[in-house]
MARBA-3410 file (N, C-alpha, C, O; in Angstrom, 1 decimal):
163
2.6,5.8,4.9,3.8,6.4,4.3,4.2,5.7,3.1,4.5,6.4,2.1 ~ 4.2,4.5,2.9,4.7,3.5,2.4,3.8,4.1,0.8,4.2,4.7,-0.1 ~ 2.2,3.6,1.1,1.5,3.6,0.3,1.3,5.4,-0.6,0.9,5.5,-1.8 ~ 1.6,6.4,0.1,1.7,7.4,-0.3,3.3,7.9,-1.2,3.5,8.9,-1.9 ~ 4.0,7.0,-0.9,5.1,6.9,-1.8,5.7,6.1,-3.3,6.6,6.3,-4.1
4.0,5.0,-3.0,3.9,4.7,-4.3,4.5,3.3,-4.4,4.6,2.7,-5.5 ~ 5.1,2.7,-3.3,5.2,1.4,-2.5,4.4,0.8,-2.0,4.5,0.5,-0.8 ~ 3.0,0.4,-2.8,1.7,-0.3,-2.3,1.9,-1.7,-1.6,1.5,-2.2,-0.5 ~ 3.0,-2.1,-2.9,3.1,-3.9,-1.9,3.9,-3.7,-0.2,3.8,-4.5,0.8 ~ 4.7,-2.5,-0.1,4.8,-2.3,1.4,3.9,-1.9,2.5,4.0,-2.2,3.7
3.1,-1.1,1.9,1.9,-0.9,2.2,1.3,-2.0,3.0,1.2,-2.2,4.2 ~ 0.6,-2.7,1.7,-0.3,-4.2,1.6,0.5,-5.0,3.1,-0.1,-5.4,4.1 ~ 1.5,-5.0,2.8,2.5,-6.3,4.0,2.3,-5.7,5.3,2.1,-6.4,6.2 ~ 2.4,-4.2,5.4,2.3,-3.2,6.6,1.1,-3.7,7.3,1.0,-4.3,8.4 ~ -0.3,-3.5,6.3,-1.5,-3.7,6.7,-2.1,-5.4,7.1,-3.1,-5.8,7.8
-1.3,-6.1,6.7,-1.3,-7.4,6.9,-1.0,-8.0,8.2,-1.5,-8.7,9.1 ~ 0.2,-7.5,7.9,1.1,-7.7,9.8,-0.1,-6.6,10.7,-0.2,-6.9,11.8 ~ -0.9,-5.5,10.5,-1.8,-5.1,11.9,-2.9,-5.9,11.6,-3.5,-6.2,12.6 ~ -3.3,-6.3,10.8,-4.6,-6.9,10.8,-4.1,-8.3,11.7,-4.7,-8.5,12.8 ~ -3.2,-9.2,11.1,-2.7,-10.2,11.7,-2.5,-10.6,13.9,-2.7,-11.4,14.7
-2.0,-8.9,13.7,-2.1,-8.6,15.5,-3.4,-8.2,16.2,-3.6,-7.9,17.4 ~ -4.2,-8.3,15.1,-5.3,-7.6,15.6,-5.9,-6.1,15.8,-7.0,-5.7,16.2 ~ -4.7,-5.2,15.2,-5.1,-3.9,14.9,-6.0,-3.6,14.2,-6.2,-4.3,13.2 ~ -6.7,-3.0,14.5,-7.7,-2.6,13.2,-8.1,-1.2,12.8,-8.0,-0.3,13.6 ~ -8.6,-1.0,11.6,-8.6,0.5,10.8,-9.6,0.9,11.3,-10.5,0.1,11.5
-9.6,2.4,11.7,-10.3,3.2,12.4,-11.2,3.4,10.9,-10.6,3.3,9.9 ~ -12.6,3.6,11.0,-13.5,4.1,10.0,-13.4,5.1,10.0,-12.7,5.5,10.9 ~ -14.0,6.3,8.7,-13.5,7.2,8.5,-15.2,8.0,8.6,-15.8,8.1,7.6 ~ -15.7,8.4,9.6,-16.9,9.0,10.1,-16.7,10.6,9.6,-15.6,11.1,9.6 ~ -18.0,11.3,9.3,-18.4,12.3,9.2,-19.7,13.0,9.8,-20.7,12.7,9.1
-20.3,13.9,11.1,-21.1,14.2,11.2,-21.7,15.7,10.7,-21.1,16.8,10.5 ~ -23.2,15.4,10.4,-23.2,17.2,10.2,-24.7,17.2,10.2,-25.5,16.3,10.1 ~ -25.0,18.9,10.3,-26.4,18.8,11.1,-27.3,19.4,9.7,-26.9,20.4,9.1 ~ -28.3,18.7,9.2,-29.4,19.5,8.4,-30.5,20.0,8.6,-31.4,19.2,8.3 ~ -30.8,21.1,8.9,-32.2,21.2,9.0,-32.7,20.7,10.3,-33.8,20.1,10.5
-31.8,20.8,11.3,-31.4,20.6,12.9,-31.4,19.3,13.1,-31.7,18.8,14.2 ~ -31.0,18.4,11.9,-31.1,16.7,12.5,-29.8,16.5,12.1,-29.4,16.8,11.1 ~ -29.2,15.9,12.9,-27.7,15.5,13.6,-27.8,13.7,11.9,-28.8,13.0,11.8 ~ -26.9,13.5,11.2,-26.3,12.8,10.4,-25.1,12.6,10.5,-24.2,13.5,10.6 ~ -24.8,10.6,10.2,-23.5,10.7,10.5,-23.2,9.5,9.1,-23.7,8.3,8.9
-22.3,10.4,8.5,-21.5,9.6,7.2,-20.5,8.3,7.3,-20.1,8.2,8.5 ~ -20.3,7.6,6.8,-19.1,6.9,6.9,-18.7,6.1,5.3,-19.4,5.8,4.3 ~ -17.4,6.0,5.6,-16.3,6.1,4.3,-17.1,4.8,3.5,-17.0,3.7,3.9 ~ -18.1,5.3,2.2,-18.2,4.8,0.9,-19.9,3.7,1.6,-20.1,2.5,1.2 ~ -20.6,4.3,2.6,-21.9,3.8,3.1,-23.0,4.0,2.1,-23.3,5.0,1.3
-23.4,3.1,2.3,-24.7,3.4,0.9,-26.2,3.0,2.3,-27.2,2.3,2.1 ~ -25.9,3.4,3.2,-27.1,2.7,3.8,-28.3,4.3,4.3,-29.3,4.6,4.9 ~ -27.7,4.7,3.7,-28.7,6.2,3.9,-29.9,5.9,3.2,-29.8,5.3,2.1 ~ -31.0,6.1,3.6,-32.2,6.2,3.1,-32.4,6.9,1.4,-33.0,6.5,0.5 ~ -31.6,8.2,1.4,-31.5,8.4,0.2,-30.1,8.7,-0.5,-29.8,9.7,-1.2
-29.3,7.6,-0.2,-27.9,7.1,-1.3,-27.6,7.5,-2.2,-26.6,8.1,-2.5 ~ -28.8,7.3,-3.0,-29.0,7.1,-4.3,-29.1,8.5,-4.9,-28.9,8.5,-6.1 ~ -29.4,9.8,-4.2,-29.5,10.8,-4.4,-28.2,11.4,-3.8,-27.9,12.5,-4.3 ~ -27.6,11.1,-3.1,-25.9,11.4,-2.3,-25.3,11.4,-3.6,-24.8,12.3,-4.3 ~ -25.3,10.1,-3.8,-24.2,9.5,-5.0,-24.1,10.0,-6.3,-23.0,10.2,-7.0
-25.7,10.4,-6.6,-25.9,11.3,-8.2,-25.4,13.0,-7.9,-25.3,13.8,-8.8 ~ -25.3,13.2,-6.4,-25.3,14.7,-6.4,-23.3,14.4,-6.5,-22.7,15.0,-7.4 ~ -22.5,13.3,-5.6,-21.5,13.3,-5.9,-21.3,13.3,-6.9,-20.6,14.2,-7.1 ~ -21.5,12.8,-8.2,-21.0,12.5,-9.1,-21.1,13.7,-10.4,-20.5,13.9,-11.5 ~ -22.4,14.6,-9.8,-22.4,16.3,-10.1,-21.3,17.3,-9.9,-21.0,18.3,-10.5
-20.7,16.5,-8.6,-19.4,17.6,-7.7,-18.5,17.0,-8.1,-17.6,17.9,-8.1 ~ -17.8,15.6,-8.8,-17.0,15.4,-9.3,-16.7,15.8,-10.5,-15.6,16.2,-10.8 ~ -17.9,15.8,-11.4,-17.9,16.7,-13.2,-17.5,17.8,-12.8,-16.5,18.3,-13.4 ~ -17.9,18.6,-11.7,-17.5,20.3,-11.6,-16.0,20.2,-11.4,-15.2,20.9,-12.0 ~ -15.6,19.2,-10.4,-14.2,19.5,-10.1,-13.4,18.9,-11.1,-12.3,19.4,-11.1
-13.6,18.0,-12.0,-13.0,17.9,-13.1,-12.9,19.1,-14.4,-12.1,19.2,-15.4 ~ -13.7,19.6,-14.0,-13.7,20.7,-15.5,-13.3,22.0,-14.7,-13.0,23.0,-15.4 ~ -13.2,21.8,-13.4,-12.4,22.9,-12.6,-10.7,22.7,-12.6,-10.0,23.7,-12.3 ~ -10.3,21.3,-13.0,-9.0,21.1,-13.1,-8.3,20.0,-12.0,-7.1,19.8,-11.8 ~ -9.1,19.6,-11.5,-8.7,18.7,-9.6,-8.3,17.7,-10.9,-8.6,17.8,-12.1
-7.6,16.8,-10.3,-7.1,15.6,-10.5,-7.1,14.3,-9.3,-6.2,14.3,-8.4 ~ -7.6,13.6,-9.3,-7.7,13.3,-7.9,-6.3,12.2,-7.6,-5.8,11.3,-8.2 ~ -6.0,12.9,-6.2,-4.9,12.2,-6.1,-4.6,10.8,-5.6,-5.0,10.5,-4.5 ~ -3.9,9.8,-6.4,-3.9,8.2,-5.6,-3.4,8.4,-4.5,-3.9,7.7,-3.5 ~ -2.2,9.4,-4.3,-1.1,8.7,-3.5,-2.3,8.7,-2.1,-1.7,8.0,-1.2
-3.2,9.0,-1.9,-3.9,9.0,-0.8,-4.9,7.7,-0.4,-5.7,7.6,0.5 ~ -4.6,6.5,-1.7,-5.2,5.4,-1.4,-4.6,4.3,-1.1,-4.1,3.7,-2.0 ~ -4.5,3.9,0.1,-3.5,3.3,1.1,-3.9,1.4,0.4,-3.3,0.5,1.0 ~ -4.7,1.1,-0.5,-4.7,0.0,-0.6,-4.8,-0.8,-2.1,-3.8,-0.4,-2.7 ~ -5.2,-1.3,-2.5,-4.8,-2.7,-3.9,-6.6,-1.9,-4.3,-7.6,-1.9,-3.6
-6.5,-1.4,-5.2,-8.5,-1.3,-6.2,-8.6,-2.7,-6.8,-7.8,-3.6,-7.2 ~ -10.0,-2.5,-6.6,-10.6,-3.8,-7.2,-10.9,-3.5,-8.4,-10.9,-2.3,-8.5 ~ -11.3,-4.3,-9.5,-11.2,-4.6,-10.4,-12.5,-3.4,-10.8,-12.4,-2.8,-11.8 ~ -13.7,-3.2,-9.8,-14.6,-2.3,-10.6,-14.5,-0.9,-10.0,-15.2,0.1,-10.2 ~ -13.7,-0.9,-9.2,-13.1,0.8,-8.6,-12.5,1.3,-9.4,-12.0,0.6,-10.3
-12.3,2.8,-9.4,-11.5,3.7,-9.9,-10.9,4.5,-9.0,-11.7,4.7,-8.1 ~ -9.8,5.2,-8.9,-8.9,6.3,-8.2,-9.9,7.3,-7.8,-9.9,7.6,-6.6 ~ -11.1,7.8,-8.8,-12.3,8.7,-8.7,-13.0,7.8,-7.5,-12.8,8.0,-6.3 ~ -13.7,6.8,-7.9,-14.4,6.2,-7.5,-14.0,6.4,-5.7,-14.6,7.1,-4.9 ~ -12.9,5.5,-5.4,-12.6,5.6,-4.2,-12.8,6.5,-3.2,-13.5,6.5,-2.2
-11.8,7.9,-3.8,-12.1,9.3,-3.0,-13.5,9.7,-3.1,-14.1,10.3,-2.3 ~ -13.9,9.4,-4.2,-15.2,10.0,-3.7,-16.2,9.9,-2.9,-17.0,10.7,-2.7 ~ -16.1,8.5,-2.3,-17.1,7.7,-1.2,-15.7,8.1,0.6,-15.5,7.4,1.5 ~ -15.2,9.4,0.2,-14.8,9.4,1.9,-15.8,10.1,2.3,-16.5,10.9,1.7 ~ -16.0,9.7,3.8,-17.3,10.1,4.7,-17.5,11.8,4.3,-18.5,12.1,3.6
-16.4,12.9,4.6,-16.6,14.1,4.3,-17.2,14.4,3.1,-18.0,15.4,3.1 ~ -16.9,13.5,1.8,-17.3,14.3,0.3,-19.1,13.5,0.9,-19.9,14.4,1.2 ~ -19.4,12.5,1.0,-20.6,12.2,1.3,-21.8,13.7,1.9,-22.8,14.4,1.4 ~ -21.0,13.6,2.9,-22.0,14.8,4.1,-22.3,16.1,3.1,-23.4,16.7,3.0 ~ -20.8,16.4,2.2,-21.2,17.8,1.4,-22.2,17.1,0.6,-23.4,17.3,0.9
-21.9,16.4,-0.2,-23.1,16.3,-1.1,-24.4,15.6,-0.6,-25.1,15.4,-1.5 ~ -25.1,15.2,0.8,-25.8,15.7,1.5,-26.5,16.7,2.0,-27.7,16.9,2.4 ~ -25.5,17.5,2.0,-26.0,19.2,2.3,-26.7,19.8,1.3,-27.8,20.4,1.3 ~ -25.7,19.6,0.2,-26.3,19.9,-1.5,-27.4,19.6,-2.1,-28.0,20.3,-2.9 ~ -27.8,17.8,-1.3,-29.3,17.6,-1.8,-30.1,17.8,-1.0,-31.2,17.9,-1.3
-29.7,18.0,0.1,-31.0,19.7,0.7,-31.1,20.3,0.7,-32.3,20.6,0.8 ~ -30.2,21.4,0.7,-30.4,22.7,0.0,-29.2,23.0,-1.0,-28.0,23.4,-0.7 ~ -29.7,22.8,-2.2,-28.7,22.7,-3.2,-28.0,24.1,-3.2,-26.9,24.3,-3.8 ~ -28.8,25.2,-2.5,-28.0,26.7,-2.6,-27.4,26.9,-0.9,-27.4,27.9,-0.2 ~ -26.9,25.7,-0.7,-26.4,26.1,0.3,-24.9,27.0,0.5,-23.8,26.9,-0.1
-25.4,28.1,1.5,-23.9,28.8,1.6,-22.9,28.6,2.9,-21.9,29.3,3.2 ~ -23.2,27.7,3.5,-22.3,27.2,4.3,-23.0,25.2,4.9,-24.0,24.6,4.9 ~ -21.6,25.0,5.4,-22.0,23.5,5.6,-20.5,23.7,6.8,-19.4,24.2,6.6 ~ -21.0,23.1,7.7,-20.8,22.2,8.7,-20.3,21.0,9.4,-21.2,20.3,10.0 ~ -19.2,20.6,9.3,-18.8,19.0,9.6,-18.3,18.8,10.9,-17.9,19.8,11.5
-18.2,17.4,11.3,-17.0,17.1,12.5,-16.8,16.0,12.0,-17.8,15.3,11.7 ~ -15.4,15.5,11.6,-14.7,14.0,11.3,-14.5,13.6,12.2,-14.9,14.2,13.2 ~ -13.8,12.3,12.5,-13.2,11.2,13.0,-11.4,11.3,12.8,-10.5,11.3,13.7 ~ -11.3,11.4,11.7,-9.7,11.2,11.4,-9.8,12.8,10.7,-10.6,13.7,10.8 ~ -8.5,12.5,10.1,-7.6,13.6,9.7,-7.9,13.9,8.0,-7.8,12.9,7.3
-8.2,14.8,7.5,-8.7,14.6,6.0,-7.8,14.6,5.3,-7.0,15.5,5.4 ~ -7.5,13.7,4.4,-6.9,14.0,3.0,-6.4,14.4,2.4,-7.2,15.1,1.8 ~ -5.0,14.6,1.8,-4.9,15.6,1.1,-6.0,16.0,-0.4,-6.5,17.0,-0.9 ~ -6.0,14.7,-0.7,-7.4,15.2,-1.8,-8.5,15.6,-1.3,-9.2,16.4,-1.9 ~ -8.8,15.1,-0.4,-10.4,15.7,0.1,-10.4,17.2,0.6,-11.4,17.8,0.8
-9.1,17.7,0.9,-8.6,18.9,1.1,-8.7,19.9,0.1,-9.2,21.1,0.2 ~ -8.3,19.2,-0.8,-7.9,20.4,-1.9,-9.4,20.2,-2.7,-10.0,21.2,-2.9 ~ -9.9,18.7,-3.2,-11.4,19.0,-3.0,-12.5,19.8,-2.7,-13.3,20.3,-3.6 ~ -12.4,20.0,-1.4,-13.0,20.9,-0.9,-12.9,22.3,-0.9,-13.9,23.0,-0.6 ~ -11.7,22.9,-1.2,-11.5,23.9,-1.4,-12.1,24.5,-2.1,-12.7,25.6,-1.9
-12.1,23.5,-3.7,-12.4,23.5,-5.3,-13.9,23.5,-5.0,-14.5,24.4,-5.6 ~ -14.8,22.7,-4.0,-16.0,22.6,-4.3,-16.7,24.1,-3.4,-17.8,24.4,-3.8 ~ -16.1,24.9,-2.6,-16.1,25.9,-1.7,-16.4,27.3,-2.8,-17.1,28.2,-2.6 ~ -15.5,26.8,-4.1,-15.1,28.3,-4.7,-16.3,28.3,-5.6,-17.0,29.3,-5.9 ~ -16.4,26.7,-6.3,-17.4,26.7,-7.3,-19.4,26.7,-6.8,-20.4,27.3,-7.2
-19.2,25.9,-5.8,-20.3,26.1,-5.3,-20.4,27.8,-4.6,-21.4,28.5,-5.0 ~ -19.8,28.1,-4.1,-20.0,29.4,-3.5,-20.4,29.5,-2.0,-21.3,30.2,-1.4 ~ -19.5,28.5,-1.4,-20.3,28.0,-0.3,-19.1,27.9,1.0,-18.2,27.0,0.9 ~ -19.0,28.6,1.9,-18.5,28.1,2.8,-18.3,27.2,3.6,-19.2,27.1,4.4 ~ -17.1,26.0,3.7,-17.3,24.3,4.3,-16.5,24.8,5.6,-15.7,25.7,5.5
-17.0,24.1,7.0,-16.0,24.1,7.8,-15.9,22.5,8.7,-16.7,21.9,9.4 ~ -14.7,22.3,8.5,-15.0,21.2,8.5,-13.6,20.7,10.3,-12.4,21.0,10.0 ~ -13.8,20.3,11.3,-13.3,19.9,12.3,-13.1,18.5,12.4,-13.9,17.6,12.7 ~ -11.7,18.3,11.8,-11.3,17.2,11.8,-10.0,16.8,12.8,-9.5,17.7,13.5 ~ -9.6,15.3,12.9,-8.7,15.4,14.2,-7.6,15.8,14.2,-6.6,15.0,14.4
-7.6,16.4,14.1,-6.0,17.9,13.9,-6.7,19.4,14.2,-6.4,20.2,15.1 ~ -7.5,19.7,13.3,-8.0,21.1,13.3,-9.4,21.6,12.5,-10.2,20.8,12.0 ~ -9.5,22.8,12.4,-10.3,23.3,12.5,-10.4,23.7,11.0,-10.0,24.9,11.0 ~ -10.7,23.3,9.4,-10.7,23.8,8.3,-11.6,24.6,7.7,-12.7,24.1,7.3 ~ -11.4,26.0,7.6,-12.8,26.8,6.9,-12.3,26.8,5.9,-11.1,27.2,5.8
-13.3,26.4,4.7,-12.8,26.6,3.4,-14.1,27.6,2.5,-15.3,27.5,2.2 ~ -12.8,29.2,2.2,-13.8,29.7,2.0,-14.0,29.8,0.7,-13.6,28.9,0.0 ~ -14.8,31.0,0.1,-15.7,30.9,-1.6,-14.9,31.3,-2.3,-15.2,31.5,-3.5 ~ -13.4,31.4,-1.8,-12.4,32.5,-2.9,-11.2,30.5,-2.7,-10.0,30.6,-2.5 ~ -11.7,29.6,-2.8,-11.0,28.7,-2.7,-9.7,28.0,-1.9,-8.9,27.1,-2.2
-9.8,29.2,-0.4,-8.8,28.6,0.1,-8.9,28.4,1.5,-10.0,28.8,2.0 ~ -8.2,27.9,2.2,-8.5,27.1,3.4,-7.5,28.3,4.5,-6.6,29.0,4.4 ~ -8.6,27.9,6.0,-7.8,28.8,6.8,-6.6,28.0,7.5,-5.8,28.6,8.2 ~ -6.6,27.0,7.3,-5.0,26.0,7.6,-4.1,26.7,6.7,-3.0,26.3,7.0 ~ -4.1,27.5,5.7,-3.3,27.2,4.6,-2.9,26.2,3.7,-2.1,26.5,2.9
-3.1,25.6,3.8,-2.6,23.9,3.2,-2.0,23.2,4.2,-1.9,22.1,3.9 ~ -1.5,23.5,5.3,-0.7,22.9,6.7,-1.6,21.9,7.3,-1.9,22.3,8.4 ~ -1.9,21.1,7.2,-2.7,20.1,7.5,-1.7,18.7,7.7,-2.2,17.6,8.0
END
């Protein structure tokens, strides 16, 4: 709450005091099936065999959604960037944008894709996906822990934005 209001250092102190008690941050997992083999993402992992091809197709889906008009939103980054991060950078390594642009480097004409999260998505990865739904041409549905999101090729989600 804190950090989505633009009150990072309350944030920072919030996350300090759970780490201090021993709370700790749930990872942000993505599963999804290609070509009948079960893959499972997680937030900003480079340990995939082919990373390196995730990362260049991400960074294909971020030029589209920039010249599509996305802006990507901070208030969704709950913590302090390091020095060689960017606002882009960050969202773009959540487990979900990963899996799409996995799908993409397998079948780059894919018309539908398939997820199950862990947590609750984003508002940026939300509206994200929307944008990459309409431009790709591709139906995402993505079950995350609240619900059930189809985002279809006319760019809009069957939550309505109610998420």
């Amino acid at each position: 709450v804190y950090a989505s209001s633009g009150e990072i250092e309350k944030a920072l102190d919030i996350r300090i005091q759970l780490t201090q008690s021993g709370a700790k941050k749930k990872a942000g997992l993505s599963w999804t099936v290609v070509n009948g083999q079960l893959f499972q993402f997680r937030a900003h992992d480079r340990s995939h065999p082919r990373s390196s091809e995730i990362y260049a197709e991400l960074e294909k889906i971020s030029k589209e959604l920039i010249e599509h008009g996305h802006e990507y939103d901070s208030s969704w980054i709950t913590r302090f960037l390091d020095q060689d991060e960017s606002v882009e950078s960050v969202l773009c390594g959540h487990s979900e944008k990963l899996a799409i642009a996995w799908n993409f480097v397998v079948n780059p004409h894919a018309t539908r894709i398939q997820m199950t999260k862990n947590l609750r998505v984003c508002g940026d990865c939300h509206q994200a996906t929307k944008l990459i739904a309409a431009i790709r041409q591709c139906e995402i549905i993505v079950r995350d822990a609240n619900r059930i999101h189809h985002f279809y090729t006319n760019g809009q989600c069957s939550c309505n934005d109610y998420f």
